[in-house]
C-alpha positions in Angstrom: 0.0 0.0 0.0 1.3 3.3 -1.3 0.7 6.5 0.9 0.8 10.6 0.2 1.5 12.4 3.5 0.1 11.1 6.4 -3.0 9.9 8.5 -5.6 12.5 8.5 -6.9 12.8 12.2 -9.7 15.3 14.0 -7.3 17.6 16.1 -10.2 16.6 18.9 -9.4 12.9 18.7 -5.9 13.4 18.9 -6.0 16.4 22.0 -8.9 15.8 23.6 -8.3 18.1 26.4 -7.3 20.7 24.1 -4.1 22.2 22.6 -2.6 25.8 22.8 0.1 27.7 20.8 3.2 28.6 22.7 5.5 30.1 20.1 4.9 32.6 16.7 4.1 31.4 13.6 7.3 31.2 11.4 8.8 29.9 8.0 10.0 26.8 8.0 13.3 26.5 6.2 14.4 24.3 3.5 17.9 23.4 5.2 19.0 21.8 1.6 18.1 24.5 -0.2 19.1 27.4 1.9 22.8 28.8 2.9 24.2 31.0 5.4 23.1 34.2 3.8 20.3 33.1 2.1 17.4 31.1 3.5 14.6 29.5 1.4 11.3 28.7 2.6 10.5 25.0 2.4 7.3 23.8 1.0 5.0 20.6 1.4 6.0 17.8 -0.7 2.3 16.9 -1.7 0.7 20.3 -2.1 3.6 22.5 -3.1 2.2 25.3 -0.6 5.1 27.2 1.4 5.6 25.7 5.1 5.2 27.2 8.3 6.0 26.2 11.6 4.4 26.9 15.7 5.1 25.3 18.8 1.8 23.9 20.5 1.1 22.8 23.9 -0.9 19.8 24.6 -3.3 20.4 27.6 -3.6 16.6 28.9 -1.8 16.8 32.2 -0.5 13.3 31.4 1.0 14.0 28.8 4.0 12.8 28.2 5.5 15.0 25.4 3.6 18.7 26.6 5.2 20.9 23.8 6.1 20.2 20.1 6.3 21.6 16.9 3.8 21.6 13.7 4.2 22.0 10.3 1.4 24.4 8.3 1.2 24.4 4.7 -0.7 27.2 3.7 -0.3 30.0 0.9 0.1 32.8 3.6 1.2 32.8 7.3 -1.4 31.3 9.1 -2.3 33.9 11.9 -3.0 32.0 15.6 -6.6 32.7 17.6 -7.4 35.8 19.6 -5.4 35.7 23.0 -8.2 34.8 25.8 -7.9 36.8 28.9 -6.6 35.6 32.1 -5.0 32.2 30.2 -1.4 32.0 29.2 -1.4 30.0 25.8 -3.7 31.0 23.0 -6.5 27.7 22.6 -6.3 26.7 19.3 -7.6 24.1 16.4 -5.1 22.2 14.0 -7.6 22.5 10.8 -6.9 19.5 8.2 -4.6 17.6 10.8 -2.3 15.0 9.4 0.1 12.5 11.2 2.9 11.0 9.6 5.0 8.1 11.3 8.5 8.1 11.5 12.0 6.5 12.9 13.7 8.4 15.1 17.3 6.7 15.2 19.1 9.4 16.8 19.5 8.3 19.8 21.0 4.8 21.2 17.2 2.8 21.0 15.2 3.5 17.4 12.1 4.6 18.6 8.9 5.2 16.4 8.2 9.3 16.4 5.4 11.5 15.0 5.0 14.7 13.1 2.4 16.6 12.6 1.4 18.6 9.6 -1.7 20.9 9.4 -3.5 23.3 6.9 -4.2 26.0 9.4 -5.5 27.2 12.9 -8.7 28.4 14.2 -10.5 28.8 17.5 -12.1 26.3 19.0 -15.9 26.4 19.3 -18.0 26.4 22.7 -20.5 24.4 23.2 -23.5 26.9 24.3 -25.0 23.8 26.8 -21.5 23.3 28.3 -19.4 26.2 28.0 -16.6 23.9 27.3 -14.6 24.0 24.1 -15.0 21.8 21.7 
């Protein structure tokens, strides 16, 4: 079986208790392409869209990895939710969430890793009976 990209996923089924950017919203370079004095924006592989890059926070306090980075590809820098008052993090949404396995052999066990690609960020929603977010 032949795959493009990776396993798409509802951000809510893979952070049920939520997820929050920590970091901007940056370009993600093309380190094969790009030199010292010149950097070049990489792009997605399937899509051919430029790449961006945020650090996100996972709210389950069992986490075991809290903070890690995802890839956007969008056409223009995607721009993170309104801050909400009184919390640290912005909440946000991972729209058109993918994950794609991978080895990580860097260190002395091979262990299986993830990444994380998306197509944008949005707020979450509240759910008017709850006042949770969705």
């Amino acid at each position: 079986m032949a795959m493009q990209g990776g396993f798409r996923v509802a951000c809510a089924d893979l952070f049920p208790h939520g997820l929050g950017v920590v970091g901007a919203v940056t370009s993600s370079d093309d380190f094969e392409a790009s030199t010292k004095e010149r950097r070049v924006q990489a792009r997605d592989k399937v899509s051919g869209l430029p790449l961006w890059q945020v650090d996100v926070m996972d709210f389950d306090p069992e986490a075991r990895e809290r903070t890690f980075r995802v890839k956007i590809a969008a056409a223009v820098q995607p721009v993170p939710p309104s801050a909400v008052e009184g919390v640290p993090v912005r909440p946000v949404v991972l729209e058109g969430l993918t994950v794609m396995p991978w080895l990580d052999d860097r260190g002395a066990r091979p262990r299986i890793a993830y990444s994380l690609k998306a197509t944008g960020l949005a707020a979450p929603k509240r759910l008017a009976d709850t006042g949770k977010a969705a």
